[in-house]
C-alpha distance (Angstrom), angle and dihedral (degrees) to the residues before:
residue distance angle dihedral
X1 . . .
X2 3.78 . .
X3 4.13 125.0 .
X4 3.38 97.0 -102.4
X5 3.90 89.3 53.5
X6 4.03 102.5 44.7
X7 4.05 84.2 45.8
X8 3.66 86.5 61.6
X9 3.47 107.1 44.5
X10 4.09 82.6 44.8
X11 4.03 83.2 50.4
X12 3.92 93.9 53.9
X13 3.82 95.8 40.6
X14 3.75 82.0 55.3
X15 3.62 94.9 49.0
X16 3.81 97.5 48.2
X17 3.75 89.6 47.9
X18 3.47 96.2 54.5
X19 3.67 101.2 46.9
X20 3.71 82.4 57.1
X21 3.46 87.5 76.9
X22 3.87 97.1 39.7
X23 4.09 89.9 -113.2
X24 3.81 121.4 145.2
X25 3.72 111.0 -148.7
X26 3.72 128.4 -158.3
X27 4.09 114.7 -132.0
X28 3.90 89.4 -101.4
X29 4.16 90.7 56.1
X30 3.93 90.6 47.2
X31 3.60 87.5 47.6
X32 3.83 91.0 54.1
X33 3.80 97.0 48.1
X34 3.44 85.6 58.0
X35 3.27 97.4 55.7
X36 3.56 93.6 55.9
X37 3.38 101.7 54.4
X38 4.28 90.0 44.3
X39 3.73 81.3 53.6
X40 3.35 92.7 44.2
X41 3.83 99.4 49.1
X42 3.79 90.8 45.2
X43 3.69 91.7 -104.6
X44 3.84 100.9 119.6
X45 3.65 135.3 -4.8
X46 3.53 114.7 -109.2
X47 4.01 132.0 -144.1
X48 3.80 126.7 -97.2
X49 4.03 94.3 -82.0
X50 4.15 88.0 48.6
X51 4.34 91.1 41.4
X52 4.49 80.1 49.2
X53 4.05 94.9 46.1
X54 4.49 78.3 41.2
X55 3.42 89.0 62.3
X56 3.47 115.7 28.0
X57 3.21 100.6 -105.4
X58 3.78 107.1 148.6
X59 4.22 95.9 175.3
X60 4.05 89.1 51.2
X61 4.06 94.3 45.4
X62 3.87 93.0 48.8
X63 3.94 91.7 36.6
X64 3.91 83.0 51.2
X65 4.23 102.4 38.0
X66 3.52 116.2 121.5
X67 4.23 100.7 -138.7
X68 3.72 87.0 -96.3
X69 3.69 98.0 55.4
X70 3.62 86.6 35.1
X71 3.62 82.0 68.8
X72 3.62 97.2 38.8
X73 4.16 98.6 48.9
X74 3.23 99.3 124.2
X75 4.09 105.3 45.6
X76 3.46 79.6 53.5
X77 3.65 97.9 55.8
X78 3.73 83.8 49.0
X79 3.25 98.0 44.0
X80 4.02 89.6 50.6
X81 4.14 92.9 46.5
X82 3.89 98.1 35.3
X83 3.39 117.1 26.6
X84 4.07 118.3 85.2
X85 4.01 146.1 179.9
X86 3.65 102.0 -150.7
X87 2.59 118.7 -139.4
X88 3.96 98.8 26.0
X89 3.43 116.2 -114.5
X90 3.50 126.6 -122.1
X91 3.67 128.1 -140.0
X92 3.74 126.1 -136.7
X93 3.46 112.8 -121.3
């Protein structure tokens, strides 16, 4: 599976996830959760905020939240511990 591909099934997992829970996310918040769970399934390294919401680390993800994820914390934290590809995709190198 290319980049482009894996981002999108990542993209639509995220999407379904969050209308779950009735939220409306901007491009920047999708882009975030997706992140996380990349990070999280050893995909793609993540940024500071994505490393704090990696390892519990609720003073370094709210020290590190943009205003948007600020707002967002906890669908990411969610997203991060609850919502999974299965079975994990693998990207062509």
């Amino acid at each position: 599976m290319n980049y482009q591909e894996l981002r999108e099934k990542y993209k639509q997992s995220v999407l379904k996830f969050a209308k779950g829970w009735k939220a409306e996310l901007t491009d920047h918040q999708v882009d975030t959760m997706i992140s996380v769970m990349l990070h999280r399934d050893k995909i793609q390294m993540g940024g500071s905020f994505v490393e704090a919401i990696a390892n519990n680390d609720l003073y370094g993800a709210i020290s590190r939240a943009d205003v948007e994820n600020f707002q967002n914390l906890k669908l990411v934290t969610l997203c991060f511990k609850n919502n999974h590809i299965h079975p994990i995709p693998k990207l062509d190198m």
